[in-house]
N, C-alpha and C positions, 0 to 999 in steps of 0.2 A: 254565622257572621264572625269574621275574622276583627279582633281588634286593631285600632291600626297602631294603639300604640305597643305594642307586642312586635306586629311585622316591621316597622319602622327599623326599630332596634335590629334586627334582624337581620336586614339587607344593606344597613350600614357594615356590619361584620361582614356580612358573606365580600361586600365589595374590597374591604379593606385589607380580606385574608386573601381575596385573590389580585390584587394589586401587590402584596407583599411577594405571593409564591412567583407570581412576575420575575418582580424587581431581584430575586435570590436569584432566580436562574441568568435573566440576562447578565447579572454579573457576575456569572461563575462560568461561562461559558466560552468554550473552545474551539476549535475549527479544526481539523485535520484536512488538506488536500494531499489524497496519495495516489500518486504515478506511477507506472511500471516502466522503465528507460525507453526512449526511443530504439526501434530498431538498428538491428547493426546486419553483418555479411554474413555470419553467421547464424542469426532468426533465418535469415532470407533461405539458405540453405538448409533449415532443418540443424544445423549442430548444435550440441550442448556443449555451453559453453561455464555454468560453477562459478570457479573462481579463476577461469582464467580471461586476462584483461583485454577483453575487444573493444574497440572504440565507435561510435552511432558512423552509422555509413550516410550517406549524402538524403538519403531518402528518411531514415532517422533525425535527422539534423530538420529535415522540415517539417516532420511530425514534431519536434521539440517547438520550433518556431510557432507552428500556427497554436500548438497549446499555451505557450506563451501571449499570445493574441486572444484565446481566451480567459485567460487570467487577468490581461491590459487592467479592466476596473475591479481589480479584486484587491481588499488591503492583506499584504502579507506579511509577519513582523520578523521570522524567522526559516531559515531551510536547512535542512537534514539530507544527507542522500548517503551511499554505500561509497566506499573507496574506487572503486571502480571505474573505469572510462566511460561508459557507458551511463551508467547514474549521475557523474558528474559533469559529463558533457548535456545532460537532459534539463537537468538541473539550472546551470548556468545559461542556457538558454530558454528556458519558460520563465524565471525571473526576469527575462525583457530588460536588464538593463538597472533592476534597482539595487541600492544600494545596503545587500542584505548580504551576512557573512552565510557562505556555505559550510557548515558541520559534514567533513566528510568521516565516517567510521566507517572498519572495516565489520562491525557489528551488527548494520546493513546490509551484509553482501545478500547473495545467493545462495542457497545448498553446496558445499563443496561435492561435485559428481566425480570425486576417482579418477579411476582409472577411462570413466567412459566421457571423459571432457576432449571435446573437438569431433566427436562422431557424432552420427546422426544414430536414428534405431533402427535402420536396415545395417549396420554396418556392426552395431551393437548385436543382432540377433543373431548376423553370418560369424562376428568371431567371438562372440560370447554367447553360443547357443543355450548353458544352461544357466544362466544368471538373467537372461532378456525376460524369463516369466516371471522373476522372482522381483525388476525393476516396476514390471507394468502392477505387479500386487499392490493392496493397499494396505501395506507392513510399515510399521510405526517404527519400525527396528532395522528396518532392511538400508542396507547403504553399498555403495558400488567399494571395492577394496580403493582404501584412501580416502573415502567418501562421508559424508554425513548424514543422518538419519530423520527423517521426518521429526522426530523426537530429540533430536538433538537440536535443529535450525527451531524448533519452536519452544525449546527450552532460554534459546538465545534470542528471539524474536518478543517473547512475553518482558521480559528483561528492559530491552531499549524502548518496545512503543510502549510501556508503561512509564520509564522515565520521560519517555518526549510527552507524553498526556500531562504527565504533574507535573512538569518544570513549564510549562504553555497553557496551563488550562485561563487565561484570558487571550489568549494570543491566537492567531491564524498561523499556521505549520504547512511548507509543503517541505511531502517527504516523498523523492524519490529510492526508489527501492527496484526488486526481481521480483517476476511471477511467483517462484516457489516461496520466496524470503514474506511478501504479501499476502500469499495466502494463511501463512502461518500468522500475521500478524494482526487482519480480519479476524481470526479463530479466537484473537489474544482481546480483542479490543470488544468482540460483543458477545465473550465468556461462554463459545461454544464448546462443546466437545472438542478435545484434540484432533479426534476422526473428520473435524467440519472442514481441515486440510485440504481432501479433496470435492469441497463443494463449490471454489472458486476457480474461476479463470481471468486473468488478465492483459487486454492487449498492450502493445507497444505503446505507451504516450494514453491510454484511457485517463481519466480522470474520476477517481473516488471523493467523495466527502463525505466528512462521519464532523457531527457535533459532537465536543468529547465533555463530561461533568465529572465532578470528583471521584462520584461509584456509578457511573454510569457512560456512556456513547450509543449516541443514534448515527443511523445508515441514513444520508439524505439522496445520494448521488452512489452508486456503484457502474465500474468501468463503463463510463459516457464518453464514446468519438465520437460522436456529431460535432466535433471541430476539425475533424478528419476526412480529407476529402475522398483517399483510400480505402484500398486494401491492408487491412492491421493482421498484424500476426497474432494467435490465442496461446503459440506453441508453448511446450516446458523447457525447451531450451533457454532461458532466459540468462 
């Protein structure tokens, strides 16, 4: 026979430390929404496009809008995106209209791709036949001449989405971003291996969410187009 005056005590605590560990998180709590840019002429085509400035083509433009449509009831306090045409034209239209400053860095961008920016990789393979196997490797070192290295865009990527986690961690974040520049920054946010680089993919306009805490981020949402009535691109050309 259990005493009750023993359990009493008891379940007063248990309730009191879990109403506490509550109240610590919901007030410490963050929100990251991340997007990969709308489509441009060049996803469409297969080109890799780095750092050079393509702007959302008509079909990108309405993958920004209908994401913007899904955002309509979402509070959002602050937005980030790459210097980019592409990032920033995505940006400014999934914000729908509020009255929210856009952070454009160029600290954002994409992988700078060299010498192989505006080609596709059958064009890559015919004039650079002995560098095309050395792109498709998964070398943490390897970069196109002029280019940047897995290990360099994620040296740069740990950097900024660790400053937007602590300068936001009560705030909602949408941060437009590139496939490559994103996957490095997943790897940075849920403390994978470097190698976790290649284990993401993301399309045109998807929608990530990640709850971000002081030493810690949860995945709630990874690249979701169910607001997309399309065809998305998954390409690396980003």
């Amino acid at each position: 026979m259990v005493d009750q005056n023993i359990r009493q005590p008891l379940t007063n605590m248990f309730r009191c430390t879990f109403k506490c560990i509550v109240f610590r998180i919901s007030t410490s709590m963050g929100t990251l929404f991340i997007v990969r840019h709308g489509e441009t002429e060049w996803n469409a085509e297969g080109r890799i496009q780095g750092h050079t400035d393509i702007g959302l083509s008509e079909r990108g433009a309405d993958q920004a809008r209908s994401l913007a449509e899904r955002l309509a009831g979402v509070s959002i306090d602050v937005a980030y995106s790459s210097d980019m045409k592409r990032t920033s034209e995505t940006a400014k239209l999934a914000l729908g209209g509020r009255d929210i400053v856009l952070h454009e860095t160029p600290r954002l961008r994409e992988y700078h791709k060299g010498e192989f920016e505006g080609m596709t990789l059958a064009e890559i393979k015919s004039q650079f036949p002995d560098e095309y196997p050395k792109y498709l490797e998964k070398n943490l070192d390897y970069a196109p001449k002029g280019g940047e290295t897995t290990r360099d865009v994620s040296a740069r990527m740990v950097k900024i989405i660790d400053e937007i986690k602590s300068n936001h961690l009560n705030e909602a974040v949408l941060v437009v971003s590139h496939g490559g520049a994103l996957r490095a920054a997943m790897v940075s946010l849920l403390n994978m291996p470097i190698e976790g680089n290649w284990s993401f993919v993301f399309a045109n306009c998807g929608l990530t969410t990640v709850d971000t805490y002081e030493d810690n981020a949860v995945l709630r949402h990874f690249n979701d187009t169910s607001h997309l009535n399309d065809t998305v691109h998954h390409g690396l050309g980003s």
